[in-house]
N, C-alpha and C positions, 0 to 999 in steps of 0.2 A: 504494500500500500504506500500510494505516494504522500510522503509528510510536507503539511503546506506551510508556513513559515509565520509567523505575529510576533512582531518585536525580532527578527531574528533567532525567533526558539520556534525549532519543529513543533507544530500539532496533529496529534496523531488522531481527534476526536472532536469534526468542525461540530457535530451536530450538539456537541456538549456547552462548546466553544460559545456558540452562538445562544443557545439557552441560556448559559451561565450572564451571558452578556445583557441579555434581554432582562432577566431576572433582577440584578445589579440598577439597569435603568430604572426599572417599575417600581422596584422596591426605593429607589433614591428620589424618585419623582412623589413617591407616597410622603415621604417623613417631609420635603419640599415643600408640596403644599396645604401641611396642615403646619407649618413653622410659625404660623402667627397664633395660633390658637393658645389658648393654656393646656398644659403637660395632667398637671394635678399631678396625684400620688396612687396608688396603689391599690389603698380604701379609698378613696376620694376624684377617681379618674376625669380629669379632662376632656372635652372634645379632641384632642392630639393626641391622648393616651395609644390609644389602639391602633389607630393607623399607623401612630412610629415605632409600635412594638411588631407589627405585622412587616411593615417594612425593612427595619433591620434583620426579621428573620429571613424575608424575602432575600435580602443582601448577602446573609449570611450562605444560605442555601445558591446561590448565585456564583458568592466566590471559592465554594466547595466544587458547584459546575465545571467552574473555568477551570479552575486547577487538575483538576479530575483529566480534565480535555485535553492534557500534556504528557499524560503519564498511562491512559488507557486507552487501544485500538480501538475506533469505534465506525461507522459505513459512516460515509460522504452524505452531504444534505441531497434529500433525490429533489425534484420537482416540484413547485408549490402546486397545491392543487387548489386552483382561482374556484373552479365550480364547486369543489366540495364546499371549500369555506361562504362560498354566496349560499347554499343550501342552507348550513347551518344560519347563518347571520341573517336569512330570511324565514326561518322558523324561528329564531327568538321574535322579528317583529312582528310577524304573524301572530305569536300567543300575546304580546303586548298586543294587537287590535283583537283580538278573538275572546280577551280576558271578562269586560266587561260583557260582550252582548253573548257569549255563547257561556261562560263561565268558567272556572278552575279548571275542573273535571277535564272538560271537551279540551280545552286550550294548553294541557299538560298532555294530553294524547298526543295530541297535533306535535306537540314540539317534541317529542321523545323519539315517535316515529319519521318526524321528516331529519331528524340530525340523526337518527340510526342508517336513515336509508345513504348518508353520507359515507358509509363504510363502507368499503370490500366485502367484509363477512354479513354483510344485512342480510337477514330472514326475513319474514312476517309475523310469522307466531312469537318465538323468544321476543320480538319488539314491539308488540301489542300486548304481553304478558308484563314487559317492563312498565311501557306506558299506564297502563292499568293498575298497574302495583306501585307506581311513584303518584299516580293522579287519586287514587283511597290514602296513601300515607299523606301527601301533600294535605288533604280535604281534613283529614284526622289533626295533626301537627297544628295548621294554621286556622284553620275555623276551631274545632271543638279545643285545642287544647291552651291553645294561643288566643282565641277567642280574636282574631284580626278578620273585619269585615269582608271577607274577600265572598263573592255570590259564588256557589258550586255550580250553581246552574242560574245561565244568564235571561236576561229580558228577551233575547230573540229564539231559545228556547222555551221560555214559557209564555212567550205570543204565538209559536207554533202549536202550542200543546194546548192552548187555550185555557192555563193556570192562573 
């Protein structure tokens, strides 16, 4: 395998390489823009609290990537796959407009099976079993347990069903 070069030190693992890199940014843009806010303490958390404790782990976990990416063989970055990703990023907007007028339920179907069907390995069963099994836990979690208003079933299913 041919070793590509960063700073003059072979890498042997771009796909790390470039994670670890990504990671680093996300994570230093996180504690960035919450740097005006107060920190607080501990028992006493902040609105900055979280974000710059998630982001330094983010960082952390980042420059374990990078370094990793010098010392372990790893395959070349293949291809981006433009259509996979417009798939998924148009089923997230999809259940963001499906949320209110069709409900939870329907709109966590939607998005579990249209970002499955993004895979190589997509079935239909195993990914109507998941969809179904993430859209009862979601309804459970955030309605009955969480008590957060979200409609299971929206207005333009029950102007169809005549509820």
């Amino acid at each position: 395998m041919e070793k590509k070069k960063l700073l003059g030190i072979p890498n042997r693992n771009p796909k790390d390489l470039w994670t670890g890199v990504l990671f680093i940014a996300v994570g230093a843009a996180a504690i960035f823009f919450v740097r005006e806010h107060s920190m607080g303490k501990a028992m006493s958390m902040g609105p900055a609290y979280f974000p710059t404790i998630l982001g330094a782990l983010q960082i952390m976990i980042g420059v374990a990537l990078l370094a990793r990416s010098f010392f372990r063989s790893g395959l070349p970055i293949g291809r981006l796959a433009l259509g996979k990703m417009a798939l998924v990023l148009g089923a997230i907007l999809l259940f963001g407009l499906l949320l209110r007028g069709m409900g939870l339920i329907v709109a966590i179907i939607v998005i579990v099976i249209l970002s499955a069907y993004a895979s190589e390995k997509f079935r239909w069963l195993p990914a109507l079993g998941l969809a179904v099994g993430i859209a009862i836990g979601s309804a459970i979690i955030f309605s009955v347990l969480l008590g957060i208003p979200i409609p299971l079933v929206g207005t333009w299913i029950e102007t169809w069903l005549g509820v």
